[in-house]
C-alpha positions in Angstrom: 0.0 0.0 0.0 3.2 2.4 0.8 4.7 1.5 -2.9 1.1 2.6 -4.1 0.8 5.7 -2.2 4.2 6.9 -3.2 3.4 5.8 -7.0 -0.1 8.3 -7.0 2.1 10.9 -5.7 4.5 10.8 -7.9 2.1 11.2 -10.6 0.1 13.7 -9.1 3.3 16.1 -8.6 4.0 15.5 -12.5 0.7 15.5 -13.6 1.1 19.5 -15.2 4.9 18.5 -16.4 3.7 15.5 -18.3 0.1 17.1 -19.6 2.7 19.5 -21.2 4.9 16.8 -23.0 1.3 15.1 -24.7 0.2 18.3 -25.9 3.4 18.5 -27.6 2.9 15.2 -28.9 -0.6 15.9 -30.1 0.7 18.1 -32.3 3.1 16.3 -33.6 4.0 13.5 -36.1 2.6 11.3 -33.4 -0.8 10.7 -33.0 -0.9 9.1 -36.6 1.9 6.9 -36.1 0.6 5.6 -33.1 -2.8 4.8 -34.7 -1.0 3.4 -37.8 0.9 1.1 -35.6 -2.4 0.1 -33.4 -4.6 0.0 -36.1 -2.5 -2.6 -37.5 -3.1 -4.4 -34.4 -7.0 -4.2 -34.0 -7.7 -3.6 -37.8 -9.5 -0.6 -38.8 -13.0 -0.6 -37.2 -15.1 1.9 -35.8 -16.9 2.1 -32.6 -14.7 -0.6 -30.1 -15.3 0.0 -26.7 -11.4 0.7 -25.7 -9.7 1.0 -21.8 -7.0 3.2 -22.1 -5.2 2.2 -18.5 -2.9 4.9 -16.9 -4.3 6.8 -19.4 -2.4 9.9 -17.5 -3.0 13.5 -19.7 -5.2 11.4 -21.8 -3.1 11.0 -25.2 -4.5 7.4 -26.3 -8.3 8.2 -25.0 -7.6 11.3 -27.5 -6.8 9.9 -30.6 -8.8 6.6 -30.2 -11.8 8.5 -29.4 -11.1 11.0 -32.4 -10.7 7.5 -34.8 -14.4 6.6 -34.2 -14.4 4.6 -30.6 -16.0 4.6 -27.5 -12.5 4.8 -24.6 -12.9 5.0 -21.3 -9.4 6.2 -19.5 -8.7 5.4 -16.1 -5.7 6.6 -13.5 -4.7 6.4 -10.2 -3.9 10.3 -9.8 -6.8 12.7 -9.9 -4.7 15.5 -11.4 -3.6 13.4 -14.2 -7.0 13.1 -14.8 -7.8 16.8 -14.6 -5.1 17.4 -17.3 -7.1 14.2 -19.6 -10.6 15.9 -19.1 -9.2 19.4 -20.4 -6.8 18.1 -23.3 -9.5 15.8 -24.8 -11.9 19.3 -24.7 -9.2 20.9 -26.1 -9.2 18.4 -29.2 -13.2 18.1 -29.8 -13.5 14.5 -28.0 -15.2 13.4 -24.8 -13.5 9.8 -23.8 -15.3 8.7 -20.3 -11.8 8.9 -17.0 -12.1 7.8 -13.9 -10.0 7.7 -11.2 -9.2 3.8 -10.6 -6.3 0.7 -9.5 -5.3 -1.1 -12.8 -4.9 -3.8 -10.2 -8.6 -3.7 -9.3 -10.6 -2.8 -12.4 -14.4 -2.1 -11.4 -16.0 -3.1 -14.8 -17.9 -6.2 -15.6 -16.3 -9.5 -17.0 -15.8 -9.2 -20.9 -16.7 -5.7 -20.8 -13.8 -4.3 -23.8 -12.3 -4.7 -27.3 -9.4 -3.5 -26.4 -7.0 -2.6 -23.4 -4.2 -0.2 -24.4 -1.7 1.4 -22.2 2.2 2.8 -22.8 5.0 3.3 -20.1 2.3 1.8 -17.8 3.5 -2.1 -16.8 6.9 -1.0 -15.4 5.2 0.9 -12.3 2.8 -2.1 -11.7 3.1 -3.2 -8.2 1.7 -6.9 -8.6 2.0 -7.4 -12.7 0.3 -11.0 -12.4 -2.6 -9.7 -10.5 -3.3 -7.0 -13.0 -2.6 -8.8 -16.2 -5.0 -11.3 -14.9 -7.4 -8.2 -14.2 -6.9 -7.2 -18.0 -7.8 -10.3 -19.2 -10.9 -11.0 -17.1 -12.6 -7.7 -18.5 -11.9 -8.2 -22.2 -14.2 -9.7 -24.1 -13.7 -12.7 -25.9 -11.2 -12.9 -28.8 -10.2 -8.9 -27.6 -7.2 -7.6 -27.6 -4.3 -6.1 -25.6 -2.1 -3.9 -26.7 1.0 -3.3 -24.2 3.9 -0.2 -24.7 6.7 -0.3 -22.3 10.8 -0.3 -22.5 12.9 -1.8 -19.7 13.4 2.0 -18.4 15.1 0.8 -15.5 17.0 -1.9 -15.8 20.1 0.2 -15.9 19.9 0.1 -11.9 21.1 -3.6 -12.4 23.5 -3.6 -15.6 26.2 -1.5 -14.9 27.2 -1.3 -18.8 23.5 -0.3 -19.9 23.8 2.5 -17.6 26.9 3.7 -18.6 25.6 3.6 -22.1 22.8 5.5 -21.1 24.8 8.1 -19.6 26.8 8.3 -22.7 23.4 9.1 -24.4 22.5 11.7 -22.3 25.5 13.6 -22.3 25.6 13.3 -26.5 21.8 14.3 -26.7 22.5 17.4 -24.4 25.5 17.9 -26.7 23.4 17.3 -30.4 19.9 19.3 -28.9 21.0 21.3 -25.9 18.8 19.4 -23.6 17.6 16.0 -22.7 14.1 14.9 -21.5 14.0 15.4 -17.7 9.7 15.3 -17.8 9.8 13.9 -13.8 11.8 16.8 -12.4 10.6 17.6 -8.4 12.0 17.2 -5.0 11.8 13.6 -4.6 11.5 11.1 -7.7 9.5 8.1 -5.7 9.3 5.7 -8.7 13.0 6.1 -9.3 14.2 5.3 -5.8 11.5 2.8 -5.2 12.3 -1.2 -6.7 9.3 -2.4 -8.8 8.7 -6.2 -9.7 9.2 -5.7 -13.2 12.4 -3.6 -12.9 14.7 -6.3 -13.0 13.1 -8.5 -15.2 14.5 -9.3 -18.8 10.8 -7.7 -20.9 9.4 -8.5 -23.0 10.5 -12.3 -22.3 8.3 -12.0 -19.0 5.6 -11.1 -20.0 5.2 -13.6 -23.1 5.4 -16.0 -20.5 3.0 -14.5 -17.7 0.8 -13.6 -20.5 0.8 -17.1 -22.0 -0.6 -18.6 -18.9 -2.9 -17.2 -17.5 -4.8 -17.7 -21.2 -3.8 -15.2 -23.9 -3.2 -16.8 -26.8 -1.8 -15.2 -30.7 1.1 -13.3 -29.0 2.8 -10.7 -31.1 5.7 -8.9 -30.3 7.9 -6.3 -32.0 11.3 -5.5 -29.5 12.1 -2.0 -31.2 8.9 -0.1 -32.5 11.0 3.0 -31.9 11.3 4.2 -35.1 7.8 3.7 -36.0 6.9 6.6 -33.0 10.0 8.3 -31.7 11.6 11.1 -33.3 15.6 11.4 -33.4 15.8 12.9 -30.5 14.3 10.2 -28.1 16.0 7.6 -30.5 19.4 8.9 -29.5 18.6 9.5 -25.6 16.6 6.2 -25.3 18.0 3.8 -28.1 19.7 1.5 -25.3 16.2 0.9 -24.2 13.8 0.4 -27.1 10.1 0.5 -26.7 8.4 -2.7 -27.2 5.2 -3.7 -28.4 3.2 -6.9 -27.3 -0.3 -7.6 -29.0 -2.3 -10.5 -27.4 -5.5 -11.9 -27.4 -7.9 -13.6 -25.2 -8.7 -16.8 -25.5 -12.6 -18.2 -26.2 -11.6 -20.5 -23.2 -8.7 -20.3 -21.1 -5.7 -21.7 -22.2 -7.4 -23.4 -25.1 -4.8 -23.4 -28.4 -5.8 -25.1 -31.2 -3.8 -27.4 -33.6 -4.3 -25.3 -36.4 -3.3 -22.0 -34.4 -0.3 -23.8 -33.2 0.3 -24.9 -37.1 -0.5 -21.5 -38.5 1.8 -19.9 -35.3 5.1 -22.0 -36.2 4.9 -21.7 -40.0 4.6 -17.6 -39.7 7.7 -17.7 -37.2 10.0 -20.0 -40.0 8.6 -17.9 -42.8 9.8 -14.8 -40.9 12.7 -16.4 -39.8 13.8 -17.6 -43.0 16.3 -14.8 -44.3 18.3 -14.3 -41.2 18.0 -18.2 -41.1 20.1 -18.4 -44.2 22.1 -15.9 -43.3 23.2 -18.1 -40.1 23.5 -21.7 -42.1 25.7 -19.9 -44.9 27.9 -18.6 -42.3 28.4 -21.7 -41.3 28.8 -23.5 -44.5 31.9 -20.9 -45.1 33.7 -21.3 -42.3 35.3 -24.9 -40.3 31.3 -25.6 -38.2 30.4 -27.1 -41.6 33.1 -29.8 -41.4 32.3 -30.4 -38.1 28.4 -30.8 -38.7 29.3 -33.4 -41.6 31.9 -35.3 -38.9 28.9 -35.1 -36.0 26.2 -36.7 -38.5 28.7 -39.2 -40.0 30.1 -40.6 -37.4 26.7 -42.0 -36.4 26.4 -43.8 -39.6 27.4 -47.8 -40.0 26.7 -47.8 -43.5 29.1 -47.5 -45.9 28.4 -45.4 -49.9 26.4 -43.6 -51.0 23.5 -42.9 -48.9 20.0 -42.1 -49.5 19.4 -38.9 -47.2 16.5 -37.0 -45.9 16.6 -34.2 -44.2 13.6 -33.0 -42.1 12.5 -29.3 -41.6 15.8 -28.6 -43.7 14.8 -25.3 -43.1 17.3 -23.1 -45.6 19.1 -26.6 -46.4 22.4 -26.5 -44.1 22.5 -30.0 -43.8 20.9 -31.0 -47.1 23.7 -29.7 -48.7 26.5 -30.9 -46.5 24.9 -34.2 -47.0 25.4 -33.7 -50.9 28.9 -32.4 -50.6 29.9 -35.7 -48.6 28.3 -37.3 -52.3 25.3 -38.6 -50.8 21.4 -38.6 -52.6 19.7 -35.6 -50.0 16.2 -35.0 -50.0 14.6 -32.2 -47.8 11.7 -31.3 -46.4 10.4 -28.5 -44.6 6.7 -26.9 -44.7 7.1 -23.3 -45.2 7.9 -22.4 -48.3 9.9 -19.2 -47.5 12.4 -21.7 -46.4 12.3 -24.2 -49.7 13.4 -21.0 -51.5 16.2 -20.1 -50.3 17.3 -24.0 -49.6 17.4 -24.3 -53.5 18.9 -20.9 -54.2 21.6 -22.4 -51.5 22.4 -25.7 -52.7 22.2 -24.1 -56.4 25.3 -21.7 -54.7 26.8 -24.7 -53.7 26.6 -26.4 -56.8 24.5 -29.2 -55.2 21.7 -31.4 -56.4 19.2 -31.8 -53.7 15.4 -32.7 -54.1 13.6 -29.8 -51.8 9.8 -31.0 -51.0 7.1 -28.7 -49.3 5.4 -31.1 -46.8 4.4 -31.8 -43.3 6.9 -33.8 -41.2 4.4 -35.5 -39.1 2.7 -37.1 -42.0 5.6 -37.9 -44.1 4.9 -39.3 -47.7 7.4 -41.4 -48.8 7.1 -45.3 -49.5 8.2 -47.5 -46.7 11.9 -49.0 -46.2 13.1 -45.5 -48.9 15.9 -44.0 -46.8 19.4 -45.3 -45.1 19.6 -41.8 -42.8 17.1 -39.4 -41.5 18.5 -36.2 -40.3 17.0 -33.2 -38.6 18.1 -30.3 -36.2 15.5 -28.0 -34.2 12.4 -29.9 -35.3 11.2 -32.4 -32.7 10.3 -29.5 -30.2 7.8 -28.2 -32.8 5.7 -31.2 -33.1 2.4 -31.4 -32.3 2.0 -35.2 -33.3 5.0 -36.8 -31.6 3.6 -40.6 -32.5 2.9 -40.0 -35.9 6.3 -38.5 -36.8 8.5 -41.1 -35.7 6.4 -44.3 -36.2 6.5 -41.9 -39.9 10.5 -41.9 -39.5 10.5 -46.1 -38.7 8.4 -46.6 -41.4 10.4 -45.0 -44.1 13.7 -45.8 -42.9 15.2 -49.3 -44.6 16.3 -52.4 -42.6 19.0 -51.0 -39.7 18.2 -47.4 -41.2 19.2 -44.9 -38.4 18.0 -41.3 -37.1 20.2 -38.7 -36.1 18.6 -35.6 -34.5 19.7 -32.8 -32.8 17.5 -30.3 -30.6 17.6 -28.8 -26.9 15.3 -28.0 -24.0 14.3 -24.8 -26.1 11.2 -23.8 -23.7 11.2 -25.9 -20.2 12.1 -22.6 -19.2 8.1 -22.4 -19.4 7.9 -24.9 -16.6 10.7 -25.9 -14.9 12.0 -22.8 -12.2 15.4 -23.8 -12.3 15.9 -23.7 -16.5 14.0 -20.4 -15.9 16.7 -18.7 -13.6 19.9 -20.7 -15.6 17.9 -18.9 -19.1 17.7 -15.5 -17.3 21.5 -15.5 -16.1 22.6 -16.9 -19.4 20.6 -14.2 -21.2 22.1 -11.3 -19.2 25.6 -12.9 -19.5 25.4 -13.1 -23.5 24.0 -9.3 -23.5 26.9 -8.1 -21.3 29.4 -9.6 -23.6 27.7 -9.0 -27.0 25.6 -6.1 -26.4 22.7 -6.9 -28.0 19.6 -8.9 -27.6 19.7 -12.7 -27.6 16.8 -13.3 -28.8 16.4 -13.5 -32.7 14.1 -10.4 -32.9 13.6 -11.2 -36.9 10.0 -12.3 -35.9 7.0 -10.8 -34.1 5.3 -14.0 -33.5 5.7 -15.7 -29.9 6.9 -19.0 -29.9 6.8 -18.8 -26.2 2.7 -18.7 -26.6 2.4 -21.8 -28.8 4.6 -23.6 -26.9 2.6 -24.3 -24.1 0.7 -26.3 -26.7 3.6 -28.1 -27.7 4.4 -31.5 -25.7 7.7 -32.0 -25.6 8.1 -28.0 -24.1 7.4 -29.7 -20.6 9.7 -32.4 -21.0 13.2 -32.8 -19.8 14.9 -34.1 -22.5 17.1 -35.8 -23.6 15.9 -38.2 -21.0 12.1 -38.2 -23.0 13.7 -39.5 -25.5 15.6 -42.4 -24.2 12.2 -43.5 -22.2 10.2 -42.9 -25.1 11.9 -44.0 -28.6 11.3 -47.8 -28.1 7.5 -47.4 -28.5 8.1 -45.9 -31.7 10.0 -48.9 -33.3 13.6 -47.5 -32.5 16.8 -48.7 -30.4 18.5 -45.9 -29.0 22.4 -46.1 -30.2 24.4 -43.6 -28.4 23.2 -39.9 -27.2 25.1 -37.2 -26.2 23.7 -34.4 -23.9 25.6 -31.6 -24.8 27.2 -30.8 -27.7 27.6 -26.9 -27.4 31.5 -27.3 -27.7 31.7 -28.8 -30.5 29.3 -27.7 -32.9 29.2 -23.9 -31.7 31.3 -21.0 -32.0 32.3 -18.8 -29.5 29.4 -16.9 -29.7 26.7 -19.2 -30.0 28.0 -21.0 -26.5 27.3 -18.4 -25.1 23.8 -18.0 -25.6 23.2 -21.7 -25.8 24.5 -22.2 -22.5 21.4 -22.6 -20.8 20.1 -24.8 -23.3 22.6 -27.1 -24.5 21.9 -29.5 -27.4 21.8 -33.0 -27.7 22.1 -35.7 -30.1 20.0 -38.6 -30.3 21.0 -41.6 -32.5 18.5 -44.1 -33.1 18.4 -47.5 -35.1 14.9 -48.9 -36.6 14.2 -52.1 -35.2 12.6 -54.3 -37.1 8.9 -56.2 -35.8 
């Protein structure tokens, strides 16, 4: 209650300062970008009943009221209110504020079509409790639609907030001033540690989000130069706004095979030109003779062999495959990725047969293949029993599997592959300075991966319980293979979720 207290104070002291700073942006570039940007979010209907949370001076509740909807905007401090009720007059609109907790919203269940808010989730005193708030007054199939930056997380990375202060100093340098809105006697937020402070956003809330039932995740980690001008860029670049779309579920937690489908072919279409890029860096440097050795080296039979590859993806191992003079076939099911695997092996001066088709129902005649390959695919199956009584069936007499994947998302469940991610994750961005996530694509694999079951499972110790009911003998497996099949880099950011190999011998009846 203290931490709340101090929070509506702090706003209430600012509430003229900040009024000041959305005028300026009302009157700016602004407004349309931000209803570009959320209008490709919610599409472009009229008339949605909106809740603009910490709606402060009111900017949201202006312009979504001024596109044609019904927003009600609701705050904790009365004076930010003041400043919403006379800015929307100002601009010809009449949104509905009131003075209310985001933690305790006083509205009926599946009351909205939409729950917007910006530079609002960082000051929330207990995020699960709110988000869960959210989602109980949004209608079915609505939408939420969450702004934010990790504003503070400089209090805990040393580096980020020298680089801030680096910013600051060249900002005041370029413009003669930097944004100081929150100027006053005593800066309560600052001082004060929130929940979300610490926490590596917008990773936690994908996850929070995901369970407690939101489903079609979207996010976008840099949206800033979609609504910042150069200015902000330059003074808050270290800390780019982020954008998370999400929807709520018909029934809670309820994902659908064909959302989960739909969800993993987007990502690998998205995915698929920095996915290239990544295999033909490897195929130019010494990883690709170590890939060949790791598959090979598994392999009893001697000749050429009659290869395929599964979710081949851009065609890595495809054409390593075809290098080592062996007859490849690939599969993979998005199309984006078929593309460039052909314009690859064609680089390469290869011959590989590159099929569109889904894994789990494979289509070739039984007893066709020697070796099955695959990397990064058995975490994204729906359909476990299908795709490797598929694999049995198609592989000839002593035909053998090799795979390689990791424990991509136990993170989801497990609390101690959560905290070993986190550390890893801050670790890589200390050393690297960037993000170690692949932001290439805004879809959320963390949200489809609750439907996924292997996510739950420790593996690779699933896999040795599990293969024999499939038809296979497990022949060797090695638990981590980081070292040897990773560069420097790529350790790094692996290292909370090494890979494994699994080699695996069809048995026959």
């Amino acid at each position: 209650m203290e931490l709340i207290n101090k929070v509506k104070r702090e706003w209430e002291y600012h509430a003229n300062g900040y009024s000041n700073i959305i005028k300026d942006e009302l009157n700016s570039f602004r407004p349309q970008a931000w209803l570009n940007l959320i209008e490709e979010q919610i599409g472009y209907k009229k008339g949605l009943n909106i809740l603009d949370i910490g709606c402060g001076p009111g900017f949201f509740s202006i312009i979504l009221s001024k596109a044609g909807h019904n927003v009600v905007g609701i705050d904790c401090s009365e004076n930010m209110l003041e400043q919403a009720v006379l800015n929307a007059k100002e601009n010809g609109v009449n949104p509905k504020f009131i003075q209310m907790d985001n933690h305790n919203l006083e509205f009926e269940d599946n009351t909205f079509d939409l729950i917007i808010n910006r530079n609002v989730t960082w000051t929330l005193i207990e995020p699960v409790k709110a988000y869960k708030e959210w989602h109980r007054v949004l209608k079915p199939k609505g939408k939420l639609l969450i702004f934010d930056a990790n504003w503070f997380l400089d209090k805990y990375d040393e580096e980020l907030k020298i680089e801030n202060d680096r910013r600051r100093k060249l900002c005041i340098e370029e413009y003669g001033s930097a944004y100081k809105s929150f100027e006053g006697p005593e800066e309560y937020i600052v001082k004060e540690k929130f929940p979300l402070e610490d926490k590596i956003r917008p990773r936690w809330d994908e996850i929070t989000l995901s369970k407690i039932g939101f489903k079609n995740l979207l996010v976008e980690r840099n949206i800033i130069d979609k609504v910042w001008d150069e200015k902000e860029k330059l003074l808050y670049g270290a800390t780019p706004m982020f954008m998370i779309s999400a929807q709520k579920t018909d029934e809670n937690c309820a994902f659908s095979s064909e959302h989960i489908s739909d969800s993993i072919k987007k990502y690998w279409t998205n995915r698929s030109q920095t996915y290239s890029e990544q295999n033909n860096a490897e195929l130019q440097c010494n990883q690709n003779e170590i890939w060949t050795q790791t598959i090979l080296e598994n392999v009893d039979k001697k000749g050429c062999l009659k290869v395929l590859d599964i979710g081949c993806g851009p065609g890595e191992f495809s054409i390593l495959m075809a290098k080592a003079g062996h007859n490849v076939t690939g599969v993979d099911m998005t199309e984006a990725m078929l593309e460039k695997a052909r314009l690859n092996a064609q680089n390469y001066n290869v011959d590989v047969d590159f099929v569109s088709m889904d894994v789990q129902n494979l289509q070739f005649e039984d007893d066709t293949f020697d070796l099955i390959i695959s990397r990064n695919v058995t975490w994204n199956l729906q359909e476990i029993e299908n795709f490797f009584k598929g694999c049995r069936r198609i592989l000839k007499k002593d035909g053998r599997m090799v795979y390689f994947d990791a424990n991509w998302y136990l993170y989801l469940y497990d609390e101690q592959a959560r905290k070993d991610r986190e550390e890893s994750d801050i670790k890589y961005k200390k050393i690297y300075k960037k993000d170690p996530e692949y932001a290439v694509s805004n879809v959320s694999l963390t949200n489809v991966s609750y439907g996924l079951p292997l996510s739950k499972e420790k593996r690779p110790e699933w896999d040795r319980n599990n293969l024999s009911k499939f038809g296979f003998k497990i022949i060797r497996i090695d638990e981590n293979i980081n070292q040897r099949v990773f560069n420097e880099e790529e350790q790094v950011r692996y290292s909370a979720t090494p890979m494994f190999t699994v080699v695996a011998q069809k048995e026959e009846n």
